[in-house]
MITITI-872531 format. One record per atom (N, C-alpha, C): residue in three letters; x, y negated, z negated. Coordinates in steps of 0.2 Angstrom, whole numbers, plus 2048, in hexadecimal, padded with zeros to 3 digits. Layout:
ALAXYZ...
This chain:
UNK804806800UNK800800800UNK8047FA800UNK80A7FA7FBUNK80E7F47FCUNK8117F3803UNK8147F9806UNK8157F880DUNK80E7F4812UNK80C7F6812UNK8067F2817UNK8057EB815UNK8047E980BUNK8037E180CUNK8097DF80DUNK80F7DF80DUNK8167DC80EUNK8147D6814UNK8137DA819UNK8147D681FUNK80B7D181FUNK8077D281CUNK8027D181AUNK8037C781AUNK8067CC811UNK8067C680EUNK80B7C0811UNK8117C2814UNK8137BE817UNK8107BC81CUNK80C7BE820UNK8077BA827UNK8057B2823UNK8027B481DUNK7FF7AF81AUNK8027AC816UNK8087AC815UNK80B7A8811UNK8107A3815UNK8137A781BUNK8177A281DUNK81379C822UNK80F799823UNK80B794827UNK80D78F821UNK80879281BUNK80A78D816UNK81078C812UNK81578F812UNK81E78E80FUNK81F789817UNK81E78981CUNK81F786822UNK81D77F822UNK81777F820UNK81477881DUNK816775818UNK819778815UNK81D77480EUNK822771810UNK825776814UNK82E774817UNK82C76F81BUNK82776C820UNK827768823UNK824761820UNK82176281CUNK82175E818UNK82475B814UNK82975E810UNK82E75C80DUNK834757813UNK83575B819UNK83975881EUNK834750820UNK82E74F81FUNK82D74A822UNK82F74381EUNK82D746817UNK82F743811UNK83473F812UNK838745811UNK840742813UNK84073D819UNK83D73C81CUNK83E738822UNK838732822UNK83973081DUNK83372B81CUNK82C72B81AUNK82873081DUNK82273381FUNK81F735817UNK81F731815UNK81B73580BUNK81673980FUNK810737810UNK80A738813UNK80C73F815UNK810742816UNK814749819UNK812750813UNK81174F80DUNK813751807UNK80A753807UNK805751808UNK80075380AUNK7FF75A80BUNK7FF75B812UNK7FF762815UNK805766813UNK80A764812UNK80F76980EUNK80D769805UNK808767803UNK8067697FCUNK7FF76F7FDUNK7FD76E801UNK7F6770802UNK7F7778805UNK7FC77780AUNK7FF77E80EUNK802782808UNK80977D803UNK80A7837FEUNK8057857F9UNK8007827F8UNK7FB7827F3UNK7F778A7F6UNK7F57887FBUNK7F278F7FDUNK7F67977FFUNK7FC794801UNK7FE79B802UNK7FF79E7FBUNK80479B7F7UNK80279D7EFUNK7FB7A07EDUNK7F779C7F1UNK7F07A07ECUNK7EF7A57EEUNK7F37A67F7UNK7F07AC7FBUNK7F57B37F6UNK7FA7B27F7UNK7FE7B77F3UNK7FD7B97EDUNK7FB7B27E8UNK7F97B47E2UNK7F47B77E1UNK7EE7B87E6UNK7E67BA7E4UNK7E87C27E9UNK7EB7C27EBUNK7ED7C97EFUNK7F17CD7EAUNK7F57CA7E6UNK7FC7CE7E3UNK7F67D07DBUNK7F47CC7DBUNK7EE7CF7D4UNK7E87D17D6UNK7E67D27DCUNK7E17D97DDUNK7E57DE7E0UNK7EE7DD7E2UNK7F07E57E0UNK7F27E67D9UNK7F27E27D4UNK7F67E37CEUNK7EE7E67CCUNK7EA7E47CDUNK7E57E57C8UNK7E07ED7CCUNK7E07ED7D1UNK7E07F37D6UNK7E57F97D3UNK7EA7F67D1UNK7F07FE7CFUNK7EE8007C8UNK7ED7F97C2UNK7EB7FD7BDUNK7E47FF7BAUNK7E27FD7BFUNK7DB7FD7BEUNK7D58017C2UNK7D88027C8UNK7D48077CEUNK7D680D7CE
């Protein structure tokens, strides 16, 4: 099961770590306004990972 989410989870994690990093860049480049969609992108792939990795933690001791 861990084999199959791996690639899973990283479909959905990396758009939003992508967003972040490009935000971060715009930042740096004057652009505050930039820090928006790279908050929002890391905000949710965090959630996606987080709400996946605890319905397997809660799945393995529980199911």
């Amino acid at each position: 099961m861990v084999l199959a989410a791996t690639p899973a989870l990283l479909l959905m994690a990396v758009p939003g770590v992508l967003a972040w990093q490009q935000g971060r860049r715009a930042a740096r480049f004057g652009r505050r306004d930039g820090w928006v969609p790279g908050v929002v992108g890391l905000v949710v792939a965090l959630g996606v990972v987080g709400v996946n990795a605890l319905t397997f933690v809660v799945g393995t001791f529980l199911g």
